[in-house]
N, C-alpha and C positions, 0 to 999 in steps of 0.2 A: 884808820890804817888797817890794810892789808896784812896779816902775817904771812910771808910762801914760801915753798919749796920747789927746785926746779929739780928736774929730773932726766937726764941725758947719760947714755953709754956712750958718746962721742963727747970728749973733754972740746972738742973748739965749739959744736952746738952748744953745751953745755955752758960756758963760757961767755958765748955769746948773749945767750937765753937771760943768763944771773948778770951780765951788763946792763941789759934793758932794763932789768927790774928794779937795781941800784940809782936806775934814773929817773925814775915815777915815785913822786913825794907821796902818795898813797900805799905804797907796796914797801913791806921791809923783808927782807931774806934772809929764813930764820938758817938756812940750811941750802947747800946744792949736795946732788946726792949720782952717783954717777952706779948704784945698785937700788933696786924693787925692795929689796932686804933691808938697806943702810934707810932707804926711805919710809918705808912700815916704822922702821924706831925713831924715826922723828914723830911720825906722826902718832906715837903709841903715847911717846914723853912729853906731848905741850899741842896746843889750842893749833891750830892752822886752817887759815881761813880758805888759800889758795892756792893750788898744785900745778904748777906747769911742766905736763909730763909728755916724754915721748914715748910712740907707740912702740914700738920699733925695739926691742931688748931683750935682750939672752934671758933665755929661759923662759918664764911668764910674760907676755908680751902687757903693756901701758892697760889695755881694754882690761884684760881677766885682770889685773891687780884691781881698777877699780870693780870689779865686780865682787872681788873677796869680801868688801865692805858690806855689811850690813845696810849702812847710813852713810854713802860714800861722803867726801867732803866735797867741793866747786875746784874743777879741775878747767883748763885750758890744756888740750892735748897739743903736741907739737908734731910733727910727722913730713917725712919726705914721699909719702904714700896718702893719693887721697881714696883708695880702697875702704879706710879705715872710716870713713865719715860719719855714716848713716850709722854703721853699729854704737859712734860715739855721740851721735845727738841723740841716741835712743837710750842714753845713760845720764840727761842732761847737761852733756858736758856745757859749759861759758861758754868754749870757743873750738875752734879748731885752726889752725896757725900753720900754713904748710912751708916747710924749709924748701929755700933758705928765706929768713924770716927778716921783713924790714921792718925797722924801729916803729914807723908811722903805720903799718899793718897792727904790730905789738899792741901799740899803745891804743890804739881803737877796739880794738878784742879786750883787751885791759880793761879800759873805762865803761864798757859795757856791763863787762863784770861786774864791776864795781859798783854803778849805776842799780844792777839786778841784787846785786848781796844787800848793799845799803838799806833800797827800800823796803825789802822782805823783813830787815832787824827791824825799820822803822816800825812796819805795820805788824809787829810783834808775830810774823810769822813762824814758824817751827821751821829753821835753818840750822842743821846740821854744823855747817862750816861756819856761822856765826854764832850761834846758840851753844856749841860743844857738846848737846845731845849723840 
């Protein structure tokens, strides 16, 4: 099991985004957080394994918050902008997800993840977003 947090400034994104996740029995949603701020304190307070965030947000935009990290955690960025792509595989994001987002998109970008997190814990790799490092 996934623990995640989704991340949206648009409450119907938002909404939607924390839908899908409620429906993939690997994924549990500890938190949706519609602030960069409100989501730093989730993720300061408990273990999370995976971040479905958009780029796109008042103030700090999705990219520079994950760059604050030290050790960032496995993010899936979401975004209505595919400008944003290259800067975010170069942070190893999972995925990139371009709205507006269909379930059968989701869930493949998902299970990839998940597929990547899993065997990294298996082969006792140093995972950040599994490990809690």
């Amino acid at each position: 099991m996934l623990r995640c947090i989704t991340i949206d400034d648009e409450p119907l994104a938002l909404q939607l985004i924390s839908s899908y996740v409620r429906e993939i029995p690997f994924l549990e949603l500890v938190k949706s957080c519609t602030t960069l701020a409100g989501a730093a304190e989730v993720l300061s307070a408990g273990k999370i394994d995976l971040i479905f965030l958009d780029i796109v947000m008042p103030g700090q935009n999705g990219i520079q918050f994950m760059k604050s990290f030290k050790q960032p955690p496995a993010v899936i960025f979401t975004t209505g902008h595919s400008k944003y792509a290259i800067e975010a595989f170069e942070l190893n994001a999972m995925g990139y997800l371009m709205k507006p987002i269909s379930f059968d998109h989701f869930l493949h970008v998902t299970e990839r993840a998940y597929r990547i997190l899993y065997s990294r814990s298996k082969l006792g790799l140093r995972n950040p977003s599994i490990d809690g490092y």
